[in-house]
C-alpha positions as CSV (number, residue, x, y, z in Angstrom):
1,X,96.8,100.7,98.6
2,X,98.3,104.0,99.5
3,X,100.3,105.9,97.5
4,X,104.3,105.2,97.9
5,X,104.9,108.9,97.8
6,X,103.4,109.2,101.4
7,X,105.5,106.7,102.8
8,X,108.9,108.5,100.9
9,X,107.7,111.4,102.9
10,X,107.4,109.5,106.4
11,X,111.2,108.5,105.8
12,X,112.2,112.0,105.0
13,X,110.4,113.5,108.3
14,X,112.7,110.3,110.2
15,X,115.3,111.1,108.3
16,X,115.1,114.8,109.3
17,X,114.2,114.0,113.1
18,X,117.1,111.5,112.9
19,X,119.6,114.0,112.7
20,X,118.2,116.1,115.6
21,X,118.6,112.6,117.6
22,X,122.2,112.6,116.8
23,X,122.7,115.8,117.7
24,X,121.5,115.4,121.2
25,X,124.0,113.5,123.4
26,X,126.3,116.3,121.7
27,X,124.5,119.9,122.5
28,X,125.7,119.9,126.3
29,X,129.0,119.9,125.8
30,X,128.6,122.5,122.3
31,X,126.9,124.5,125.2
32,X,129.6,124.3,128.1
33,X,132.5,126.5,128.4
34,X,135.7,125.9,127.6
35,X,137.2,122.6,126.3
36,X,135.1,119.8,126.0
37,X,136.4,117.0,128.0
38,X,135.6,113.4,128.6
39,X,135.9,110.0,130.4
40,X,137.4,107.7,127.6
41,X,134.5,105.6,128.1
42,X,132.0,108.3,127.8
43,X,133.6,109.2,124.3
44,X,133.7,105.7,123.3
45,X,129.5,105.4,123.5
46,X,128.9,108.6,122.5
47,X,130.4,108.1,119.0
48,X,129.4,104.1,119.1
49,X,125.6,105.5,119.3
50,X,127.1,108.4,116.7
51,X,128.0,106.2,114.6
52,X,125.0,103.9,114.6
53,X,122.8,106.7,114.4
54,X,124.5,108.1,111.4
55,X,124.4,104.6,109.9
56,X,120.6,104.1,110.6
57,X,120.0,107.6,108.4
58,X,122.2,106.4,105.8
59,X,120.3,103.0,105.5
60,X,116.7,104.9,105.6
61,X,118.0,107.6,103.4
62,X,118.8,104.6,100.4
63,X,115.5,103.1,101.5
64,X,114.0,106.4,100.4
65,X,115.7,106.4,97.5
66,X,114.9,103.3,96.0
67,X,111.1,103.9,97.4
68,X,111.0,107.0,95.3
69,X,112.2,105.1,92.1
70,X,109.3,102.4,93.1
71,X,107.0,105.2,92.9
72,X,108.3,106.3,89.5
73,X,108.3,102.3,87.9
74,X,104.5,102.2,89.3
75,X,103.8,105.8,87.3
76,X,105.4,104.5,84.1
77,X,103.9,101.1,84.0
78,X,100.2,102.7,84.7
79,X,100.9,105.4,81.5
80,X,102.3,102.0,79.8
81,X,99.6,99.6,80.7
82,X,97.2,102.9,79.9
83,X,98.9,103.2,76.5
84,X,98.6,99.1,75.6
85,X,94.9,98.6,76.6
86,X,93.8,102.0,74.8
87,X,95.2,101.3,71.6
88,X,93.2,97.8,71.5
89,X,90.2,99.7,73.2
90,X,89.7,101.9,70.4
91,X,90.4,99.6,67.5
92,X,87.6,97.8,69.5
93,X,85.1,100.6,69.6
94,X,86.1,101.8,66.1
95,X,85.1,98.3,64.5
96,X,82.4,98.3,66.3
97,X,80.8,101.9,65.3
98,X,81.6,100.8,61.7
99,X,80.2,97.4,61.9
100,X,76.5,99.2,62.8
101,X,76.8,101.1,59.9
102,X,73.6,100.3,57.8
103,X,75.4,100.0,54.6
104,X,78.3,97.9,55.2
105,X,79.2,94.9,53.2
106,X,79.6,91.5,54.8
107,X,83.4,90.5,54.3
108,X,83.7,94.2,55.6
109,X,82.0,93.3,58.7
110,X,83.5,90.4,59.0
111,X,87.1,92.2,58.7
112,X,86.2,94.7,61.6
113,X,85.0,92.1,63.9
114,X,88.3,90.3,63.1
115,X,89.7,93.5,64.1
116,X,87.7,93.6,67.1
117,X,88.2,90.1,68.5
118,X,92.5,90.1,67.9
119,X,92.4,93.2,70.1
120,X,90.3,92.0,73.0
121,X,93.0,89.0,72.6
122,X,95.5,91.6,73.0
123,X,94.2,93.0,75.8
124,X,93.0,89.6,77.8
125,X,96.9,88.9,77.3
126,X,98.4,92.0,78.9
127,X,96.0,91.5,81.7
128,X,97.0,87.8,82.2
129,X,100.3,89.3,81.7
130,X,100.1,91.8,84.9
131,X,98.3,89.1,87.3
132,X,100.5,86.6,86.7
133,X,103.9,88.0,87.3
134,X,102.4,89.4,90.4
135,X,101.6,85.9,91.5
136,X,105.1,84.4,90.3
137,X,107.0,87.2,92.2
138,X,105.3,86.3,95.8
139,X,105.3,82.7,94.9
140,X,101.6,81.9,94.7
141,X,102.0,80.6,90.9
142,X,101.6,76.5,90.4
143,X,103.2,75.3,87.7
144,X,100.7,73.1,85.9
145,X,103.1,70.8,84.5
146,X,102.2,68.0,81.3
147,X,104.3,66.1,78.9
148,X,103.9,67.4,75.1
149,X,106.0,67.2,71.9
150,X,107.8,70.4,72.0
151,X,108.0,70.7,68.2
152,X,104.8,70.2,67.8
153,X,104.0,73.2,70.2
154,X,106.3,75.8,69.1
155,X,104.9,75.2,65.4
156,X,101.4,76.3,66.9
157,X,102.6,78.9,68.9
158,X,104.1,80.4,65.4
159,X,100.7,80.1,63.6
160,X,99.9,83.8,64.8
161,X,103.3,85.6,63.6
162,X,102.6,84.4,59.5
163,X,100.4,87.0,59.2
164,X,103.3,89.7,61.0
165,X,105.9,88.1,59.1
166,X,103.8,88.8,55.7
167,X,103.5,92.2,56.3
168,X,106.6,93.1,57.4
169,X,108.5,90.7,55.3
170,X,109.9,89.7,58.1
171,X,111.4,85.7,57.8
172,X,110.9,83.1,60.5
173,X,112.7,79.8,60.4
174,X,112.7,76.9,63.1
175,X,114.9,74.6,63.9
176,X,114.2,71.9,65.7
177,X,116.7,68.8,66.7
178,X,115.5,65.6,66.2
179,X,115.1,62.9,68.5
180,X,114.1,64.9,71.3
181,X,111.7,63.5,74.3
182,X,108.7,64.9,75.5
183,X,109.3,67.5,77.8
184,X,107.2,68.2,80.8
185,X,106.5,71.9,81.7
186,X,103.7,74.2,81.8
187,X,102.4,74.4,78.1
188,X,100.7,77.6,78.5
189,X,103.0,79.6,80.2
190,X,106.2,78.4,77.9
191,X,104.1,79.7,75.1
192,X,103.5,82.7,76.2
193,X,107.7,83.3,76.4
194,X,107.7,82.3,72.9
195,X,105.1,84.6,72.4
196,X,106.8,87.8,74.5
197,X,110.2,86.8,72.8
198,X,109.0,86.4,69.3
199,X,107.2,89.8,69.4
200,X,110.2,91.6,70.6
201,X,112.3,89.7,67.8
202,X,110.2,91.2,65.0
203,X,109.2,94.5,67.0
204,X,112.9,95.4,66.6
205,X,113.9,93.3,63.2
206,X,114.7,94.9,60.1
207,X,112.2,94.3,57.0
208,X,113.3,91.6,55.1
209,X,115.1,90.4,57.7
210,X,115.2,86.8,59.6
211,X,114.0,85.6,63.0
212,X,114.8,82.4,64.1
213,X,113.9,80.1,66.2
214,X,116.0,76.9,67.8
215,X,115.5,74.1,69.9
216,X,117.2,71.4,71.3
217,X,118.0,68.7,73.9
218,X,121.2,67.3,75.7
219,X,122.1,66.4,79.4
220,X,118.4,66.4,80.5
221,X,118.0,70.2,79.6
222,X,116.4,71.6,76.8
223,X,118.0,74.3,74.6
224,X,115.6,77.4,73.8
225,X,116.8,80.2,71.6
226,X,115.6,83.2,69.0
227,X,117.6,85.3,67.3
228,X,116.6,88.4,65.1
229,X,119.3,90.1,62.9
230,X,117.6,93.5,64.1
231,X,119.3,97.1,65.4
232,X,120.9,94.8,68.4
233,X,121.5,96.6,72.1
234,X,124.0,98.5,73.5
235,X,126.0,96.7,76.4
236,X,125.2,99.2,78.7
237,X,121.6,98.2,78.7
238,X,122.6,94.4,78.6
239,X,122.4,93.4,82.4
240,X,119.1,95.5,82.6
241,X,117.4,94.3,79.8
242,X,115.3,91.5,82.5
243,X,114.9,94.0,84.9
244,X,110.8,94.6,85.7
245,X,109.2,97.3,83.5
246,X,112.8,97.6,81.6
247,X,111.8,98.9,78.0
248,X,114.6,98.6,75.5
249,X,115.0,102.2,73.4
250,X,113.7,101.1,69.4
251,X,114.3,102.3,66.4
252,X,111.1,104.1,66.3
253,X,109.2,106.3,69.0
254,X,106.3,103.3,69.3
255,X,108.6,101.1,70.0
256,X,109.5,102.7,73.1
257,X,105.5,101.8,74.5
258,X,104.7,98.8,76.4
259,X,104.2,97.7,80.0
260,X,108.1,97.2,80.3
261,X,106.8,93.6,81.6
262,X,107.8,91.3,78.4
263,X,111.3,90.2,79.7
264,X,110.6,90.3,82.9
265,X,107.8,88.0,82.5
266,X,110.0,85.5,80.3
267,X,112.6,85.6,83.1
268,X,110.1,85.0,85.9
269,X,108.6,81.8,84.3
270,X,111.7,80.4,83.1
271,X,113.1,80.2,86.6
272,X,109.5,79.2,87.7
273,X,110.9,76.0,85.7
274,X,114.4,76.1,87.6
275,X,115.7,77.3,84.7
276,X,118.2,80.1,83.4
277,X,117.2,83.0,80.6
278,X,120.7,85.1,79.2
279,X,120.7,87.6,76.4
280,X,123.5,88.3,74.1
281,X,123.3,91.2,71.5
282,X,125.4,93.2,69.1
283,X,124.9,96.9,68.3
284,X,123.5,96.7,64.5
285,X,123.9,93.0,64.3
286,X,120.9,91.5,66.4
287,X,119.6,90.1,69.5
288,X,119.8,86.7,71.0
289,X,117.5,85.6,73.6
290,X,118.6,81.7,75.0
291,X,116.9,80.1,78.0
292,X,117.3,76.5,79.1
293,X,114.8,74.6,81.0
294,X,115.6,70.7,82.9
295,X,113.4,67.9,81.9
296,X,111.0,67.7,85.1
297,X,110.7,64.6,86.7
298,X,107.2,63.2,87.9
């Protein structure tokens, strides 16, 4: 794939030869004596093709624009992606240098290929992560849809987060309506919003403070939503905040890493469903994330 730069530099050397086009129809009369004079109808297409020229560079010239900030997202999500498959890379290659160590216990190495296996994981899923998203924004991504209790599912999804929300004494607390049918979706890819949403909620929580989790059902839709009582978002960054490679600004300079792709991600295979993701936050208070998804019909 060539490099966007190049084409941001073919538009410029348009853009340039553009305005030497415009000038054309024009350098005659700058050239003739005396006081330019014309046909009415003569003026009228010379400043119709003026102004369409002139229009044409504007158009390219925002094209450029926008190609050049292309060009910038691709450079920060390759430093990103860089930064979120090294870390896991060298945890990977430190437990395993230790692990060969002759002396080393056997709950030791068991702890290190623990270590080892959670951050391949880690790494398989910002992969996945990348390739998918791809696929959902051209519209090459099947839904493989199945009916499953969604209680049920959530509680496994939040089997991995104990151990997060032991260490950072984080709480998590679902709530789940009762009653509800079995919904019909894509099992694997609705987990992995829970999981993108739920790792944002306790990146940007507060120790000791509460994430929770809600579900619920009414008029054929089903009611999604996870709330952490964390440092919250400014408005400004609201309408952003499920734009591609958009990373929120944390409390800490770590939390500004990652692929920018969480959110964007969520958004893409919540519509994937035909349904609708929104974001409400308070400065200081928290973050909300709701989505709803229809019940899918056979």
């Amino acid at each position: 794939m060539k490099n966007i730069s190049l084409y941001s530099g073919r538009f410029r050397v348009i853009e340039v030869i553009g305005y030497f086009i415009f000038l054309i129809p024009w350098i005659p009369d700058l050239l003739r004596e005396g006081a330019l004079s014309y046909g009415a109808s003569d003026l009228a297409v010379k400043i119709i093709l003026g102004a369409a020229v002139l229009a044409f560079l504007a158009l390219l010239r925002d094209v450029r624009k926008k190609i050049s900030s292309l060009d910038v997202l691709k450079q920060d999500l390759s430093m990103a992606a860089i930064h979120d498959l090294k870390g896991p890379l060298t945890s990977i290659i430190g437990a395993l240098s230790l692990i060969s160590e002759p002396d080393m216990d056997a709950l030791t190495k068991e702890r290190l290929l623990k270590v080892a296996a959670d951050s391949s994981h880690s790494m398989v899923k910002l992969i996945e992560t990348l390739v998918d998203t791809e696929r959902m924004e051209i519209a090459k991504m099947r839904l493989q849809p199945e009916e499953f209790d969604l209680r049920t599912h959530i509680t496994a999804c939040l089997v991995p987060f104990d151990s997060v929300s032991g260490d950072t004494g984080i709480k998590m607390k679902l709530s789940a309506e009762a009653g509800m049918p079995l919904i019909r979706a894509d099992k694997d890819l609705l987990g992995r919003v829970y999981e993108n949403l739920l790792i944002n909620a306790f990146k940007y929580s507060r120790r000791g403070g509460e994430v929770s989790i809600k579900i619920g059902f009414s008029g054929d839709i089903f009611h999604f939503e996870i709330k952490d009582a964390g440092v919250g978002i400014s408005p400004e960054y609201i309408n952003e905040i499920f734009g591609k490679y958009y990373r929120v600004e944390g409390r800490e300079q770590d939390s500004r890493r990652g692929s920018g792709l969480g959110l964007y991600f969520c958004r893409l295979a919540v519509e994937a469903h035909g349904g609708t993701i929104r974001i409400t936050s308070v400065k200081g208070e928290g973050t909300t994330v709701s989505f709803d998804i229809p019940q899918r019909r056979r």
